[in-house]
C-alpha positions as CSV (number, residue, x, y, z in Angstrom):
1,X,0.0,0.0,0.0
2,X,1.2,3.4,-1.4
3,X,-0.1,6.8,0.4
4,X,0.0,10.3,-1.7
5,X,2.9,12.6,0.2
6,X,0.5,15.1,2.3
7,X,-0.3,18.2,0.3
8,X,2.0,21.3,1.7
9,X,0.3,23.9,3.4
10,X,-1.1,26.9,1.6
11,X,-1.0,30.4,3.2
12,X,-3.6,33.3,3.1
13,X,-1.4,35.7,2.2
14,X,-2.2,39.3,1.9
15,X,-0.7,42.6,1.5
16,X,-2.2,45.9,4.2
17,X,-0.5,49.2,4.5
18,X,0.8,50.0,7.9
19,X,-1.2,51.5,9.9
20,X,-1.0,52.6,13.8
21,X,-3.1,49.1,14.2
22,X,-0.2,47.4,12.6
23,X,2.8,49.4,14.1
24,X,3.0,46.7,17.2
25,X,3.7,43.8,15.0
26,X,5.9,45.7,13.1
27,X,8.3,47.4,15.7
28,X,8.6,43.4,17.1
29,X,10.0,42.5,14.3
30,X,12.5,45.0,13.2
31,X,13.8,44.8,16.7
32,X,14.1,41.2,16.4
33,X,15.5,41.8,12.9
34,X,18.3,44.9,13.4
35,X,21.0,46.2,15.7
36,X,20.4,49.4,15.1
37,X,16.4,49.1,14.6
38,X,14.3,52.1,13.4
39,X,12.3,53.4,16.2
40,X,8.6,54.2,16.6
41,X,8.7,57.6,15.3
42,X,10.7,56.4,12.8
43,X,7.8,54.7,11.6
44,X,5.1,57.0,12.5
45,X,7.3,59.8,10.7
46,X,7.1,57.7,7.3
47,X,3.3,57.5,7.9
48,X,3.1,61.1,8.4
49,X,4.7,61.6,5.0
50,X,2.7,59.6,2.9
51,X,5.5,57.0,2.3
52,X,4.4,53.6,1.2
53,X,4.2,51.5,3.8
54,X,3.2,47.8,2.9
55,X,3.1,45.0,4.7
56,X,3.1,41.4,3.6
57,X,1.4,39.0,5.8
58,X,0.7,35.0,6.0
59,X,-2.4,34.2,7.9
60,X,-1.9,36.5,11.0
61,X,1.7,36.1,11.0
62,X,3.6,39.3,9.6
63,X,6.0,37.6,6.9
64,X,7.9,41.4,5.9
65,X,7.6,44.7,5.0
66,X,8.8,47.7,2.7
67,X,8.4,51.2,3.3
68,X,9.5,53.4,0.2
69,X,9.3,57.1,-1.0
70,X,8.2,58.6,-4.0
71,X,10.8,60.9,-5.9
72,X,10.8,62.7,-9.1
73,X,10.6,59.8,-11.6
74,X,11.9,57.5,-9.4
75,X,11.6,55.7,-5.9
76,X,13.7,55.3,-3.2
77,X,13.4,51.9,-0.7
78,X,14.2,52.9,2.9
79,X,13.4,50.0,4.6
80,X,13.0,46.4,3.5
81,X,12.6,43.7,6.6
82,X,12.1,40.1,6.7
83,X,11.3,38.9,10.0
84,X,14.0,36.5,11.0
85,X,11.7,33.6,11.5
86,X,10.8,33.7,7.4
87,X,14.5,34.7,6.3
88,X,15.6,32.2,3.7
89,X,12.8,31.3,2.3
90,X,12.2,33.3,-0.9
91,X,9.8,36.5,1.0
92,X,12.4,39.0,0.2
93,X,12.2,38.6,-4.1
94,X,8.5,38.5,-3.0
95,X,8.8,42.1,-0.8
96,X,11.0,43.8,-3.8
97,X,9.0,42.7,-6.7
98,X,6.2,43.9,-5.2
99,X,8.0,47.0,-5.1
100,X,8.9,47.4,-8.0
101,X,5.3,46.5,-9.2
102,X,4.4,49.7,-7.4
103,X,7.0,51.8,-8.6
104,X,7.0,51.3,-11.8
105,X,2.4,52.2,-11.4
106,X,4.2,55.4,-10.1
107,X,5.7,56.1,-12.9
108,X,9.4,55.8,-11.7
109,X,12.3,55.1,-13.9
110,X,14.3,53.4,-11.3
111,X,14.7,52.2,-7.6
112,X,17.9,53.1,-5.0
113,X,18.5,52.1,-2.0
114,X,21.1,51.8,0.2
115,X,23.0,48.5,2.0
116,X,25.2,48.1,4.5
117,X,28.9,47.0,2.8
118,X,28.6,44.2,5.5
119,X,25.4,42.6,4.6
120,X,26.4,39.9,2.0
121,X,23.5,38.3,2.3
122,X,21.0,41.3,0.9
123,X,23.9,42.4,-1.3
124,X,23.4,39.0,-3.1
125,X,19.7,39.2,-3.0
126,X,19.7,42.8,-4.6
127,X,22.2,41.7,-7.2
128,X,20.0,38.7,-8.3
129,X,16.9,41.3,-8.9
130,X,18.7,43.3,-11.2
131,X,20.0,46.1,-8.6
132,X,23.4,47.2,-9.9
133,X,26.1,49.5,-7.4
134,X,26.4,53.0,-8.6
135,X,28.0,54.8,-5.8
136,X,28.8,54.3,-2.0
137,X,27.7,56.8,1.2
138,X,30.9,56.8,3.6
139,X,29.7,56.5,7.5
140,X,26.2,56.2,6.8
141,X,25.0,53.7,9.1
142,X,25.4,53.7,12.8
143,X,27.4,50.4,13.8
144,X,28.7,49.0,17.3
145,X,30.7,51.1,19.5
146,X,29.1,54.0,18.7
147,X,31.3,53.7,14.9
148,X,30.0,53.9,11.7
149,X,29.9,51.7,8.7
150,X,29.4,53.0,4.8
151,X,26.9,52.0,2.0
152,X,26.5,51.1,-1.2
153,X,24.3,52.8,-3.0
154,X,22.1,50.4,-5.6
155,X,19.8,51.3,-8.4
156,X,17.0,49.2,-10.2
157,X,16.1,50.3,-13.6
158,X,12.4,49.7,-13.9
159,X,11.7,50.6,-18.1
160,X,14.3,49.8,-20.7
C-alpha cells in the first residue's frame, strides 16, 4: 500500500498598509531583525509623510515589509525587513517585486537604496533582482561602539 505525500500547506497571504493598528507587529520585528532598529517615530514619521508603507502578511503572522518614498521619476526603498523567522525562504524577491510593481504604477524610472557594505546576504539578494552598485555613502550607518559603517548605494532600472 502506497499513500500520496501530504499536500503542503497553503497560506492566506495578503498585503495591508501600515497602519498605527499594525505598528506593534511591526516594531517586534525590526527589533528582532536589526542592531540598530528604526524606532517608533521612525515609523510614525514615514506614515506622516505619505510613504508607502506595505506589509506582507501569511495568515496573522507578519512575513515582511517595505516602506519606500516617492521621488521625481523615481523611488527610493528605505526600509526592507524580513522577520527572522521567514528569512531564507524566498519573501524578500517577494517584498521587492512587489516593489517594484508599485514603482513602476508610479511612474518611476528606477529604484535606489542603500545597503550596509557588511550585509552579503541582501547584497546578493539585490544583485540577483537586477539592482546594480552606482556609488557608496561613507559613515552612513550607525554600527557598534558608537562607529559607523558605509553603504552602497544600488539602483534598479524599472523601463528599458
Amino acid at each position: 500500500m502506497s499513500f500520496a505525500p501530504a499536500p503542503a500547506p497553503t497560506l492566506a497571504l495578503r498585503w495591508e498598509a501600515l497602519s498605527l493598528n499594525t505598528l506593534d507587529a511591526l516594531l517586534e520585528v525590526e527589533q528582532q531583525a536589526y542592531s540598530h532598529p528604526w524606532s517608533r517615530g521612525n515609523f510614525i514619521d514615514a506614515l506622516a509623510s505619505g510613504y508607502h508603507c506595505q506589509l506582507l502578511w501569511a495568515d496573522n503572522h507578519l512575513l515582511g515589509y517595505t516602506i519606500a518614498m516617492r521621488g521625481v521619476q523615481e523611488a527610493h526603498l528605505l526600509n526592507i525587513t524580513v522577520a527572522p523567522t521567514h528569512q531564507g525562504q524566498g519573501w524578500a524577491r517577494v517584498l521587492l517585486e512587489h516593489l517594484a510593481l508599485w514603482a513602476r504604477s508610479e511612474q518611476a524610472q528606477c529604484l535606489w537604496l542603500e545597503v550596509r557594505t557588511s550585509n552579503a546576504r541582501a547584497l546578493s539578494i539585490y544583485t540577483a533582482h537586477g539592482y546594480q552598485r552606482v556609488g557608496l555613502r561613507k559613515r552612513y550607518y550607525p554600527a557598534a561602539d558608537g562607529a559607523r559603517e558605509d553603504a552602497i548605494v544600488m539602483q534598479l532600472p524599472l523601463w528599458p
